[in-house]
N, C-alpha and C positions, 0 to 999 in steps of 0.2 A: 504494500500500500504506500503511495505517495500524496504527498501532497503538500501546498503552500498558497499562502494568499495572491490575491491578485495582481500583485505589484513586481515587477522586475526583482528588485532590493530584498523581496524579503526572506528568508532564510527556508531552503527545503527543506521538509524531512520524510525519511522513511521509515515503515515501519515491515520487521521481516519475520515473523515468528515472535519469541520472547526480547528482540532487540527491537530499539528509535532510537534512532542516528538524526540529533540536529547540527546542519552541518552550512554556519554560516559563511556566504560566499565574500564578502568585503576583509571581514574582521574578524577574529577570535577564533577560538578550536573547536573541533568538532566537539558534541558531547553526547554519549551514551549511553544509553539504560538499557538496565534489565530487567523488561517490566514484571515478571514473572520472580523476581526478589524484591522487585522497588517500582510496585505500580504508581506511588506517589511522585516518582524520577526527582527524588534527593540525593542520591549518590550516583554522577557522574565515576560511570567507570571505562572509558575509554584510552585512560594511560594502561591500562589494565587488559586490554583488549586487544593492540595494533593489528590484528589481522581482517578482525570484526570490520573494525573503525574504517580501514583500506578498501573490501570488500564492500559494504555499506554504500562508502563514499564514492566509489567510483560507478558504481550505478546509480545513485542521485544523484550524478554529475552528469551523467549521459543522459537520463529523463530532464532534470532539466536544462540543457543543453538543448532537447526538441521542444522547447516550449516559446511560444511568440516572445518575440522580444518587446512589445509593446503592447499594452490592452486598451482597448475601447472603456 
């Protein structure tokens, strides 16, 4: 499952099973939960994961890569 607001700017995310990958495109580090330990997603464990985090990432990089670059 993917998804993100309408805006160019605003931060994908994926969801793949027990993992969501927020994985913001300007600024900051990827972060990701386990929602199946931390459905509330307070512990960022993505230093903890790099393969997840990789894996995650670079398919919500290619989804939204196919998405308009401008919205109505």
């Amino acid at each position: 499952l993917y998804w993100k607001a309408s805006s160019p700017k605003s931060t994908p995310v994926i969801r793949r099973g027990d993992w969501k990958l927020h994985l913001p495109l300007r600024r900051g580090e990827a972060e990701l939960y386990d929602l199946a330990s931390d459905p509330s997603e307070r512990s960022d464990v993505a230093a903890r994961n790099p393969e997840v985090v990789r894996e995650l990432a670079g398919a919500l990089r290619r989804w939204n890569d196919s998405l308009p670059a401008e919205y109505e």
